[in-house]
C-alpha positions as CSV (number, residue, x, y, z in Angstrom):
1,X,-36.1,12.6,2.0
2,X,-37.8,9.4,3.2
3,X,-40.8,8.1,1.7
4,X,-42.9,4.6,2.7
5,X,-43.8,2.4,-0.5
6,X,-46.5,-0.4,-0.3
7,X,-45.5,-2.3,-3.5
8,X,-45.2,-6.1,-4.5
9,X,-42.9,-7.6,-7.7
10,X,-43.4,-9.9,-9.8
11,X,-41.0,-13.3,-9.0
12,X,-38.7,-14.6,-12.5
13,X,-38.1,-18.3,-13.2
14,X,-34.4,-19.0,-14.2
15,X,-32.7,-22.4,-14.1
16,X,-31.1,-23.0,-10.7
17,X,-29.3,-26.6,-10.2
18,X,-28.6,-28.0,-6.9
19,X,-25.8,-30.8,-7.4
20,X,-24.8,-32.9,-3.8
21,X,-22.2,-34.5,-2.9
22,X,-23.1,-36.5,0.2
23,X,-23.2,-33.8,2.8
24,X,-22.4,-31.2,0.8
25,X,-24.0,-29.7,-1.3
26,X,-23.6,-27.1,-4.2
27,X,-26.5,-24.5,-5.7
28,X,-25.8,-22.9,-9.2
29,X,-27.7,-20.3,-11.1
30,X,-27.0,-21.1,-15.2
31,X,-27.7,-18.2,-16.8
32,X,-29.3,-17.4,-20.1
33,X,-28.4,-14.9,-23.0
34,X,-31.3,-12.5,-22.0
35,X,-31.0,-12.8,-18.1
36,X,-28.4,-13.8,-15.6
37,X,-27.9,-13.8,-11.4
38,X,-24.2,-12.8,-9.6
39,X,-23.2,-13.7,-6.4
40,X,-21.1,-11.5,-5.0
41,X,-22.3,-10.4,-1.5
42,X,-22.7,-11.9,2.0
43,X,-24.4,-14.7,3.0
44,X,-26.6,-14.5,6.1
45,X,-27.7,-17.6,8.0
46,X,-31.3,-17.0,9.2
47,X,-32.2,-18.2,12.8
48,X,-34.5,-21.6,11.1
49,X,-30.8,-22.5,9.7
50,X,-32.1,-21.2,6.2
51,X,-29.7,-18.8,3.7
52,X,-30.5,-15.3,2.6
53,X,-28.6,-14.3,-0.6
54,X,-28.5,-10.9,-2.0
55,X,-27.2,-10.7,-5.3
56,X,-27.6,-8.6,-8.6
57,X,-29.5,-9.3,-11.9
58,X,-29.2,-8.6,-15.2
59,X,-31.4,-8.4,-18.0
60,X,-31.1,-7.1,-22.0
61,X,-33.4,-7.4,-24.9
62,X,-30.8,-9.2,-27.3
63,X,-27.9,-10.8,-26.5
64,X,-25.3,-8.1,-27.9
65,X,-27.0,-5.4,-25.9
66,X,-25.0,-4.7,-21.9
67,X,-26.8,-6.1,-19.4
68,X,-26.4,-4.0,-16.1
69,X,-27.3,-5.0,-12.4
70,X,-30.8,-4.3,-10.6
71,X,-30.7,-5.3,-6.7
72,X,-32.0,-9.2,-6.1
73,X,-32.0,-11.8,-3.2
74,X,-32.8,-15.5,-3.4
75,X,-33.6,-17.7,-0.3
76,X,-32.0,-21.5,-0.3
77,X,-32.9,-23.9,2.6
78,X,-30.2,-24.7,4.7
79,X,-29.9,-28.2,2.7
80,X,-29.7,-26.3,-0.6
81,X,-32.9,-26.0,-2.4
82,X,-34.3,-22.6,-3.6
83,X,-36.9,-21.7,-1.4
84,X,-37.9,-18.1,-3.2
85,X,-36.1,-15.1,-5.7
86,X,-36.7,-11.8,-6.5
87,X,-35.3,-8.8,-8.3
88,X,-36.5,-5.0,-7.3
89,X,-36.1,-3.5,-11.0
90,X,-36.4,0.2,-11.5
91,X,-36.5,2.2,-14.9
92,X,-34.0,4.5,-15.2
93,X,-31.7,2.7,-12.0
94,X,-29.6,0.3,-11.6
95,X,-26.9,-0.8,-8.9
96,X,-23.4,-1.0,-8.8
97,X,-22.6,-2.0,-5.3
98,X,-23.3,-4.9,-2.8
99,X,-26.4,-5.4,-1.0
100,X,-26.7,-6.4,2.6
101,X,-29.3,-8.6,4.3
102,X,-30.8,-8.9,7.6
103,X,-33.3,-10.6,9.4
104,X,-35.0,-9.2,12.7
105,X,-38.6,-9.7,14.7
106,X,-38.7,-12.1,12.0
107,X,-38.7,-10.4,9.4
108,X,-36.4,-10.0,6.4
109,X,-34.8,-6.7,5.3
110,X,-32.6,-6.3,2.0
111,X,-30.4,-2.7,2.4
112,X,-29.3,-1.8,-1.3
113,X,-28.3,1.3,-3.2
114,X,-29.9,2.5,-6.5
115,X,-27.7,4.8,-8.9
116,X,-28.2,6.4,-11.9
117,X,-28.6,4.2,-15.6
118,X,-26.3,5.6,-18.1
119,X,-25.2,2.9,-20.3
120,X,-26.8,4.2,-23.3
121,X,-27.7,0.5,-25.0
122,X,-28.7,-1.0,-21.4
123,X,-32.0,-2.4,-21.9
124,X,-33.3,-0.8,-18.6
125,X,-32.7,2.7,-20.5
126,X,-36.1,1.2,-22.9
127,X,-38.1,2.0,-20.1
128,X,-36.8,6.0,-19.7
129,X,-34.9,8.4,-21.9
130,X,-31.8,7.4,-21.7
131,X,-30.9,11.4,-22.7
132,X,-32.4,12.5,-19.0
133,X,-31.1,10.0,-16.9
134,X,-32.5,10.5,-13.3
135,X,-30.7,13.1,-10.7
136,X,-30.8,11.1,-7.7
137,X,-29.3,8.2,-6.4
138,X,-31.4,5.7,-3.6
139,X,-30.7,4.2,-0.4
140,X,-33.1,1.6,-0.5
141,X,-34.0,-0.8,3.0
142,X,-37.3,-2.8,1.5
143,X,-38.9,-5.4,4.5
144,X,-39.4,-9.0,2.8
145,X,-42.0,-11.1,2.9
146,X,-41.2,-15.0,3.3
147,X,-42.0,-15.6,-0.5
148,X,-39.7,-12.2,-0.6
149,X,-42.1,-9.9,-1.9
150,X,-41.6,-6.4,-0.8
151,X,-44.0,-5.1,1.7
152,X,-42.8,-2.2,2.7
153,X,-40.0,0.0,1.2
154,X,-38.0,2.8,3.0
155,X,-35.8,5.5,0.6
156,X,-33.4,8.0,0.8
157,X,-32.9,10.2,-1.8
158,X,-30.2,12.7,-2.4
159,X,-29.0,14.5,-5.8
160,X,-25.7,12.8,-7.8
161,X,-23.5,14.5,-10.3
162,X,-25.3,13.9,-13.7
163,X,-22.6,14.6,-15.9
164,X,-21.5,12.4,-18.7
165,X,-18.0,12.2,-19.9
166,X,-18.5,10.2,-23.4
167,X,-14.6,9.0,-23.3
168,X,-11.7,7.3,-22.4
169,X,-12.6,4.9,-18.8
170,X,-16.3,6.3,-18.6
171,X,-17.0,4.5,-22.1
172,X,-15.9,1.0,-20.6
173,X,-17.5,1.8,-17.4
174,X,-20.3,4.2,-17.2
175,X,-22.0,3.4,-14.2
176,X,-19.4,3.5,-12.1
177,X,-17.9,6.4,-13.3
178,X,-20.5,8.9,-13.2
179,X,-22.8,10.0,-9.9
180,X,-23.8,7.8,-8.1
181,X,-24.6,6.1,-4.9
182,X,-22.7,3.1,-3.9
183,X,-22.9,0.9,-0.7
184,X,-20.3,-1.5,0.6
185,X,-20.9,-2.4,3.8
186,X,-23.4,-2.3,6.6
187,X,-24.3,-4.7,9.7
188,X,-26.5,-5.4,13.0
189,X,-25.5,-3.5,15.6
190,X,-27.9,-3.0,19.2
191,X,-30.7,-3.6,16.8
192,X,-29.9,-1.1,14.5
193,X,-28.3,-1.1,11.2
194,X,-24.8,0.6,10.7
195,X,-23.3,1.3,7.5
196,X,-21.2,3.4,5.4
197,X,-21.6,4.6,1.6
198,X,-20.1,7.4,-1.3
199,X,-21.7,9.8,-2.8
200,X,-19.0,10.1,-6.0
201,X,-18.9,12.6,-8.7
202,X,-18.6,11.8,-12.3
203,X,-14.9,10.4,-12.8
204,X,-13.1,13.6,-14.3
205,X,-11.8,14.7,-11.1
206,X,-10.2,16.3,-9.6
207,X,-12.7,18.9,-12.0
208,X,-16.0,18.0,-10.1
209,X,-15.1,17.8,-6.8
210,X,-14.7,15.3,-4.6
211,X,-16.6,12.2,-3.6
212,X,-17.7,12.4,-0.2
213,X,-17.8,9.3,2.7
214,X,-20.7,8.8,5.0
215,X,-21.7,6.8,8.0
216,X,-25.3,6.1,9.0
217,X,-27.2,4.2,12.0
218,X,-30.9,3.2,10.7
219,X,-33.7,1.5,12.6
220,X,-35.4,-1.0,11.2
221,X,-38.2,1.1,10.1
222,X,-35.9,3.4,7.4
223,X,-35.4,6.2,10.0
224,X,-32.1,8.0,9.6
225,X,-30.7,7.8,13.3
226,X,-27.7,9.6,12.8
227,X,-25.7,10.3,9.1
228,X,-22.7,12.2,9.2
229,X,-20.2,13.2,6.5
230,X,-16.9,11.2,7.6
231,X,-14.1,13.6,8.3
232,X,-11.0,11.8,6.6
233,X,-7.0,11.8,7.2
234,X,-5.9,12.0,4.0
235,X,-2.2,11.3,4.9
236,X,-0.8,14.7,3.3
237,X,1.1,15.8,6.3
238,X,-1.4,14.9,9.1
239,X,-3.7,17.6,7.1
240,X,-7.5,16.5,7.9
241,X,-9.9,17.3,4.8
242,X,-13.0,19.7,6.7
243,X,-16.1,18.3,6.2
244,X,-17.9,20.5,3.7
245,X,-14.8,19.9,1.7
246,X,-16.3,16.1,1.0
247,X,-14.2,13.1,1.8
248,X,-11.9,11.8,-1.1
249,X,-10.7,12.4,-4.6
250,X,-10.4,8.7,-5.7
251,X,-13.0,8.4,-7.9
252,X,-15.1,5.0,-7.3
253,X,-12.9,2.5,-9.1
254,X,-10.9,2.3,-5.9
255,X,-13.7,1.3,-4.1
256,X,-14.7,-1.4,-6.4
257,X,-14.6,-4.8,-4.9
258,X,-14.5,-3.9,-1.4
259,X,-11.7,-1.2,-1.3
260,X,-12.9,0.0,2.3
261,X,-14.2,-1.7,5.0
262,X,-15.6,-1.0,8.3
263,X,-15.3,-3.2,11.5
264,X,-17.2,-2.4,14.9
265,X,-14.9,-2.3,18.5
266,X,-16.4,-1.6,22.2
267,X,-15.2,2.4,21.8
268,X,-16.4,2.7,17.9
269,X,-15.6,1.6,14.3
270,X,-12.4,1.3,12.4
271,X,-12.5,2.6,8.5
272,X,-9.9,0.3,6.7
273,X,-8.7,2.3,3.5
274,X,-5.9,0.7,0.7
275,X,-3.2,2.6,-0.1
276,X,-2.5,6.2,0.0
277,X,0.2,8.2,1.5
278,X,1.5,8.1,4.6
279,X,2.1,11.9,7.2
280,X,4.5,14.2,5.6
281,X,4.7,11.7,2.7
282,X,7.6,10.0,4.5
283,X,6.5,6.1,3.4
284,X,3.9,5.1,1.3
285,X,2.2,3.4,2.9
286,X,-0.1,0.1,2.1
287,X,-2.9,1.5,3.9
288,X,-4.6,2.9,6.6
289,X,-7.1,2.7,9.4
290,X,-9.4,5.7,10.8
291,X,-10.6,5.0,14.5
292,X,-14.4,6.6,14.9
293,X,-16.3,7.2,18.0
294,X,-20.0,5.6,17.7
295,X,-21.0,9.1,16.8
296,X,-18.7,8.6,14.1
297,X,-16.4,11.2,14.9
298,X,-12.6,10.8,14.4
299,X,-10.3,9.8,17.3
300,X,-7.1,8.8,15.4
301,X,-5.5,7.3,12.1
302,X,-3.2,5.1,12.1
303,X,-0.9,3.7,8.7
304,X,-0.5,-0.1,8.2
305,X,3.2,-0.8,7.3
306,X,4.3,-4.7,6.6
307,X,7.5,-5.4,8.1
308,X,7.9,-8.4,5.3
309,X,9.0,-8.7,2.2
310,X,5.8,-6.9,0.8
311,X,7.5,-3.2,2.5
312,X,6.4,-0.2,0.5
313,X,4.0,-1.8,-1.4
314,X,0.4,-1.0,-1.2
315,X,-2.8,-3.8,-0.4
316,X,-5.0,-4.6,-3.2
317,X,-9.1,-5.5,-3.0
318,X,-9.2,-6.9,0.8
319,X,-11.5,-8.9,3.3
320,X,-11.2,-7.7,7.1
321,X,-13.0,-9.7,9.9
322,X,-12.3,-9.1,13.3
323,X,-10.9,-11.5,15.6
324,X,-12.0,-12.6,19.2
325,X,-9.3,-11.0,21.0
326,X,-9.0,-7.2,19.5
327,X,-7.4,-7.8,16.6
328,X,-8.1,-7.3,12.6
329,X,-7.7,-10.4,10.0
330,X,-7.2,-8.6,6.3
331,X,-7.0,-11.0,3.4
332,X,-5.2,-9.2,0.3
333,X,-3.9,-9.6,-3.0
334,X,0.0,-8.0,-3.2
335,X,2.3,-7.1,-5.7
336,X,5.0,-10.1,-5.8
337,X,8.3,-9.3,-4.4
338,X,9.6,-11.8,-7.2
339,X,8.0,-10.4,-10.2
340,X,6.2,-6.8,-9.0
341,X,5.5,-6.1,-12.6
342,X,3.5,-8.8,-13.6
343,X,2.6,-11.7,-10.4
344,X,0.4,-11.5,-7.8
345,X,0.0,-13.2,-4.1
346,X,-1.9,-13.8,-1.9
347,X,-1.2,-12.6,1.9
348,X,-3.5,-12.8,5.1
349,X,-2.5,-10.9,7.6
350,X,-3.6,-10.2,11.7
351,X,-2.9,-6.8,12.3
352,X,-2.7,-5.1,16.0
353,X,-4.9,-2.0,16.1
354,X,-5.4,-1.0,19.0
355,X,-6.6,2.6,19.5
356,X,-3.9,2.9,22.2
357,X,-1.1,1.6,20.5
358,X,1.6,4.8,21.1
359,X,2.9,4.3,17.2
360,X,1.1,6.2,14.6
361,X,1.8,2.5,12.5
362,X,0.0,-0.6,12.4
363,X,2.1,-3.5,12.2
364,X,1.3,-7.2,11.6
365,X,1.0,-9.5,14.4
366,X,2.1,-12.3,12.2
367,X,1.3,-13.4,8.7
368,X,1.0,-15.6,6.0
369,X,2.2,-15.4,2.1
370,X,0.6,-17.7,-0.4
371,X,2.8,-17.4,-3.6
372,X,1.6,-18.0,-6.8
373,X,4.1,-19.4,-9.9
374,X,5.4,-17.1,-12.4
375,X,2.5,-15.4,-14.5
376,X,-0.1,-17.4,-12.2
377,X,-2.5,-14.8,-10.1
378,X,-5.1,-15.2,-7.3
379,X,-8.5,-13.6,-7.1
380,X,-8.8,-10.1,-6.4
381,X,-11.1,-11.1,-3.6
382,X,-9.9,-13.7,-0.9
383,X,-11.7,-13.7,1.7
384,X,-11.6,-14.8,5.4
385,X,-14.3,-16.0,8.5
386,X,-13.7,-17.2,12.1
387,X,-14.5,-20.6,12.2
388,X,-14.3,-20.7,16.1
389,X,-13.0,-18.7,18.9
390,X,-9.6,-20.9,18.5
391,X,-9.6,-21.0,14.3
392,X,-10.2,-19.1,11.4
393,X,-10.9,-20.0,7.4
394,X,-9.4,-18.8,4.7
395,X,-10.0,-18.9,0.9
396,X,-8.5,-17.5,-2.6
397,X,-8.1,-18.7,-6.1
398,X,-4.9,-19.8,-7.8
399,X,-4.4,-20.3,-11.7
400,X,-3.1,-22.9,-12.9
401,X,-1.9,-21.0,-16.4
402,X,-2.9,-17.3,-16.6
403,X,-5.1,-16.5,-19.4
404,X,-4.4,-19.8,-21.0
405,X,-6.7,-22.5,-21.0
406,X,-5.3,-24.6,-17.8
407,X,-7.9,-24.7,-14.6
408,X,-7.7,-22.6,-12.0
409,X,-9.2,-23.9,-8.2
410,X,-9.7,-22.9,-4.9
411,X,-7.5,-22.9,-1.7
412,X,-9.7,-23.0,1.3
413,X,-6.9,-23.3,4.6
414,X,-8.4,-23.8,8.1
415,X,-5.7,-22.4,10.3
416,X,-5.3,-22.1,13.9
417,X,-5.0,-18.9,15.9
418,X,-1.4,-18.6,14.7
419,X,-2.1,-18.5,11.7
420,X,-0.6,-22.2,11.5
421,X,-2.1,-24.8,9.1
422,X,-4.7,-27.0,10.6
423,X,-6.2,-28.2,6.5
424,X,-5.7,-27.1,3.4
425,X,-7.7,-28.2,0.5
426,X,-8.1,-27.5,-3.4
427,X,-11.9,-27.2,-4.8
428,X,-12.4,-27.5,-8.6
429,X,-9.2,-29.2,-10.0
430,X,-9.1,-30.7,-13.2
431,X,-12.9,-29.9,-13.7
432,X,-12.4,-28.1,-16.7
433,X,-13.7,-24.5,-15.4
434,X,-12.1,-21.0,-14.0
435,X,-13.0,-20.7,-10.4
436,X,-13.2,-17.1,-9.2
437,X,-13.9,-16.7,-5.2
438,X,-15.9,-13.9,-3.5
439,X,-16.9,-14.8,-0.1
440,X,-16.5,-17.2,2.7
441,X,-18.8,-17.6,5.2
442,X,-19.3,-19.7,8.8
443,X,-22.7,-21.3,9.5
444,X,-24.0,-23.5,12.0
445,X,-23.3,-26.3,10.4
446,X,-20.6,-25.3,7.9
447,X,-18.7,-23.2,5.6
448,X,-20.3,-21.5,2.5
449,X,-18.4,-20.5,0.0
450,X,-19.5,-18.1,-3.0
451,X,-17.8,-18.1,-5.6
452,X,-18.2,-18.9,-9.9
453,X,-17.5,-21.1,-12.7
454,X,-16.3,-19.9,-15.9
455,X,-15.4,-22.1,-19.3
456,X,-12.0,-22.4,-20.2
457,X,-13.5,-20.8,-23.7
458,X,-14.2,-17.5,-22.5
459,X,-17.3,-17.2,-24.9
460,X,-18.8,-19.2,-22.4
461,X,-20.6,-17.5,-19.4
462,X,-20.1,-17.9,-15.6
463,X,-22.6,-19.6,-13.7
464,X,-22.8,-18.1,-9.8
465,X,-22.4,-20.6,-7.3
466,X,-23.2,-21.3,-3.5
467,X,-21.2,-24.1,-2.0
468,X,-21.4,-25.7,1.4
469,X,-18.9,-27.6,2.7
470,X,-19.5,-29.6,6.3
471,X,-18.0,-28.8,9.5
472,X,-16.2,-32.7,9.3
473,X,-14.6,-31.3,6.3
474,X,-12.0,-29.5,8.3
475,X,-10.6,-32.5,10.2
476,X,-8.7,-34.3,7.6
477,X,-7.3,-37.1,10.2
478,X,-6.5,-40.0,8.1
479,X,-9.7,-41.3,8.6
480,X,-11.5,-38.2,7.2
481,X,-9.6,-38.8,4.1
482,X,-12.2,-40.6,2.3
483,X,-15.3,-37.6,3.2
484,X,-13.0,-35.1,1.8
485,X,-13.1,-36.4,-1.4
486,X,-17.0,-37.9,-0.9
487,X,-17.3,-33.6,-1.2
488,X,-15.0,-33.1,-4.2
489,X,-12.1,-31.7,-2.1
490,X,-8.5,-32.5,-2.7
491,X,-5.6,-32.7,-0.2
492,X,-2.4,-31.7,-3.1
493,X,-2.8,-30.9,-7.2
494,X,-0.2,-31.3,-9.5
495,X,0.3,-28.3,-12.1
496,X,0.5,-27.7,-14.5
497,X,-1.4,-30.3,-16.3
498,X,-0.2,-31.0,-18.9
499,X,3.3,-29.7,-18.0
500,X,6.8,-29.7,-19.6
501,X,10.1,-29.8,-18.0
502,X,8.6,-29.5,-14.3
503,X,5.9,-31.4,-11.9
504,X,4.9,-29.1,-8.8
505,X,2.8,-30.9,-6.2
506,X,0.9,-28.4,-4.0
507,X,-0.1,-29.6,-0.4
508,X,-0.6,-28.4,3.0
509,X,0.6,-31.9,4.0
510,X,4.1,-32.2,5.5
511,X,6.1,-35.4,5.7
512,X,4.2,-37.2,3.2
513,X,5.7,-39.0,0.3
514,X,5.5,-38.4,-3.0
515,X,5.8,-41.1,-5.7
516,X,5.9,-40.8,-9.2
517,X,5.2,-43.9,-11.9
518,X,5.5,-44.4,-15.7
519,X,2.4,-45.9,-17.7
520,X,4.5,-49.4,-16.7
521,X,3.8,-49.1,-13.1
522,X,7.7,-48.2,-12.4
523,X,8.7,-45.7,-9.9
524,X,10.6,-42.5,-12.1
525,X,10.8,-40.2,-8.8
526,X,10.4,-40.6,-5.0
527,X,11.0,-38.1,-1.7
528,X,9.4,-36.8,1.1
529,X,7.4,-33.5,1.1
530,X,8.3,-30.8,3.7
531,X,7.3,-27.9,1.7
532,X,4.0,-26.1,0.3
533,X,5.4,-26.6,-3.3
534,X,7.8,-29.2,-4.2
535,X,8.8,-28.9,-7.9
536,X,10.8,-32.3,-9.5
537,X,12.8,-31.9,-12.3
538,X,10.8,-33.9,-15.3
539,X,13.0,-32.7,-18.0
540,X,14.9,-36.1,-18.6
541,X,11.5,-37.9,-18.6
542,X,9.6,-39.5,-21.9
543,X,6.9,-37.5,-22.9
544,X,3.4,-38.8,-21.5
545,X,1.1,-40.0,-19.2
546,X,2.6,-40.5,-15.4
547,X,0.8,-41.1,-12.2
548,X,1.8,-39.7,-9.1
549,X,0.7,-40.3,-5.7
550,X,1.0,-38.8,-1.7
551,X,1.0,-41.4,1.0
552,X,1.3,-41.0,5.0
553,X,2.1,-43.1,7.6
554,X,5.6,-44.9,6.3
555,X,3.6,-45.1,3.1
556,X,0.4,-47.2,4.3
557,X,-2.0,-44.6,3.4
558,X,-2.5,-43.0,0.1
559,X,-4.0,-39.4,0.9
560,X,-4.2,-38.2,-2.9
561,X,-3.5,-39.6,-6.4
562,X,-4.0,-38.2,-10.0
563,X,-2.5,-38.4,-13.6
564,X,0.0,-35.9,-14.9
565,X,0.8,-35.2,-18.6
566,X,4.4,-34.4,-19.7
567,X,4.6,-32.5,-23.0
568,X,7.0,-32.3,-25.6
């Protein structure tokens, strides 16, 4: 069913700070106790250099009450400053997935999914019975105005499973384990908009059923093109689920911060999918990739398989982007080789898909690992961009002390086409915050990142940020040294601070020193760094305040510099 809706909302005012740091600048939305904004999506660059932000918002009555998502978008000019927001509330609805943006004819278009409400002390259940929740779930494309205003709104409507479990995971979780509709990715293509979505079944499967993958193509004025139920390999001995027997038995957890994602090629689309077994069940393996005609009917599937030290495991949350010379970048969190049971790394990874490889596995063209320290962890959601046709950018989140209340900062790497190190910075150290990454994105003149600050107390709430950082940022020659840190960027970071018995310095630089002084200027420790993390043994040092410093060039130029605590 499709319907046209003429309607306009009403714009809310909440605090949004824009704090600059010569070039670069940073916007952050500080939330309230009745009302707050997340970042999590995309951001798209509009053609007068401006950004386009979809996002979510949340309102309760009182502060103990759970404040679920509606769909929202905010527009910032390219130097930073909010230019307009909105949020597209619906009684009974809210959203669970990511919204994508678009602008075309010059025009803006927000794509978003509605699903059922059925968090029973959810504020947005005030407005309908919360005991006859609604029985559809929306695929929503509303055209913008330049103030954002909705002027004209396009819907799709099909039934979801209304059933309510009242236990175990659906308690903690009710949204996303009941039926609903839930978008995760969609983009431009010959000026139409392509995109997949689930249509899942309340969470007590395999009881219910099945949820069920689909594909669409939609114009620009919400007509349905083409939508066709995905036929899926489910890796249980090359046996192909038939369409009317829906798509998957997951359950929508697994989709949850971008489980699946969906790249376009000159023949069709590949479906990334984590995890999941492998034909005959002969290697489990860490994921898989279904090759789709641009009817979206299946061609092939073949299994990804890393031949590294990360064999047999399976790929957590992931990025893809796809390269300029037929190839897939996936950014991932693994299961350490080290400690499996309780670490996690980060790995990037270019994989060679080609439809006409002759193997039935997708192997890594090369790849990089970016271990953590014991009981440290990354973000579930790294994240990767091209920065040019020779270069790429890559982004995650490393803590300092896991659930303790050390920093945590970002690792944003430019690297080659290799994946060699060109940069590497840290964002946020010693700032006194929890950084958590989402996105990384290339614009004219830039990178953005989105990402959020939390306290080290966690009664304190996140604030969603958008940061740029300029394209001079990526240099870091010698005589960039000084912009880098003009922007709040660092080129190494001790850790943990305070520490004990042992000082790691992390860097991307190589063949720098490190130097290492007491509070009376003399020199405890000295060598040269050739590695990504160079731990010195501190355990025969007073306890303290020491400062430590990197230099290049046979020690003429000091690169980075900061205080390090030893504890007893």
């Amino acid at each position: 069913m499709i319907r046209k809706v003429i309607l306009l909302t009403v714009l809310m005012s909440l605090v949004g700070i824009k704090i600059t740091y010569s070039q670069e600048w940073q916007f952050s939305i500080e939330p309230d106790s009745l009302e707050g904004y997340v970042f999590y999506e995309n951001v798209t660059e509009l053609s007068n250099g401006n950004l386009l932000i979809p996002c979510s918002h949340a309102i309760r009555n009182t502060p103990q009450e759970y404040g679920t998502m509606s769909p929202s978008i905010m527009l910032l000019s390219r130097d930073g400053e909010e230019l307009a927001r909105n949020y597209f509330f619906r009684p009974g609805y809210c959203t669970i997935s990511f919204g994508q943006v678009f602008e075309k004819d010059n025009a803006l278009y927000y794509l978003t999914a509605y699903t059922p409400e059925h968090t029973k002390n959810c504020f947005n259940n005030h407005f309908e019975n919360s005991d006859n929740p609604p029985s559809d779930g929306k695929l929503v494309l509303m055209k913008l105005d330049e103030q954002l205003n909705m002027e004209e709104c396009y819907e799709h409507s099909w039934p979801v499973d209304t059933y309510e479990d009242h236990g175990g995971e659906w308690e903690i979780y009710p949204n996303g384990f009941s039926g609903n509709i839930y978008l995760f990715t969609a983009f431009e293509e010959d000026g139409n908009i392509v995109g997949a979505y689930w249509k899942s079944v309340s969470y007590d499967n395999p009881s219910r059923g099945n949820d069920t993958l689909f594909f669409f193509r939609m114009n620009f004025d919400g007509e349905m093109l083409l939508k066709k139920v995905a036929k899926v390999d489910v890796g249980k001995g090359n046996r192909y689920l038939e369409e009317e027997e829906s798509a998957n038995d997951r359950g929508l957890k697994t989709n949850y911060f971008r489980g699946d994602h969906f790249v376009s090629t000159d023949y069709g689309y590949i479906f990334y999918v984590k995890g999941d077994g492998a034909p005959n069940n002969s290697y489990l393996g860490a994921g898989r990739a279904m090759y789709y005609d641009k009817d979206f009917n299946l061609l092939r599937t073949r299994y990804v398989k890393f031949n590294n030290p990360y064999h047999g495991e399976t790929i957590g949350d992931f990025n893809v982007c796809r390269s300029n010379h037929n190839t897939t970048y996936l950014s991932s969190q693994m299961r350490s080789p080290d400690d499996p049971s309780g670490d996690e790394d980060c790995c990037l990874y270019e994989l060679d898909d080609d439809i006409d490889a002759e193997s039935n596995w997708i192997h890594n063209v090369n790849y990089i690992h970016r271990k953590t320290d014991e009981w440290d962890q990354p973000s579930f959601m790294s994240s990767v961009d091209l920065i040019d046709d020779n270069s790429l950018c890559y982004v995650y989140e490393l803590y300092q002390g896991l659930g303790g209340n050390l920093d945590s900062y970002l690792v944003i790497e430019h690297l080659d086409n290799n994946l060699d190190t060109i940069s590497t910075f840290y964002y946020g150290v010693d700032d006194g915050m929890k950084e958590a990454i989402y996105n990384i994105k290339r614009v004219s003149d830039g990178v953005i990142i989105v990402h959020d600050k939390t306290g080290l107390d966690i009664d304190y709430y996140f604030s969603s940020c958008i940061t740029k950082f300029p394209a001079t940022a990526f240099g870091f020659e010698p005589d960039n040294i000084e912009e880098a840190h003009a922007h709040n960027l660092h080129l190494a970071v001790a850790y943990p601070n305070p520490g004990g018995d042992v000082l790691n310095i992390r860097t991307g630089l190589r063949n720098a020193t490190l130097q290492v002084y007491d509070m009376q200027g003399r020199i405890v420790h000295q060598q040269i760094i050739t590695d990504e993390v160079t731990s010195v043994d501190a355990s025969k040092w007073n306890s303290g305040t020491y400062i430590w410093k990197l230099t290049v060039n046979n020690e003429q130029l000091t690169v980075e510099e900061g205080k390090w605590i030893k504890e007893l």
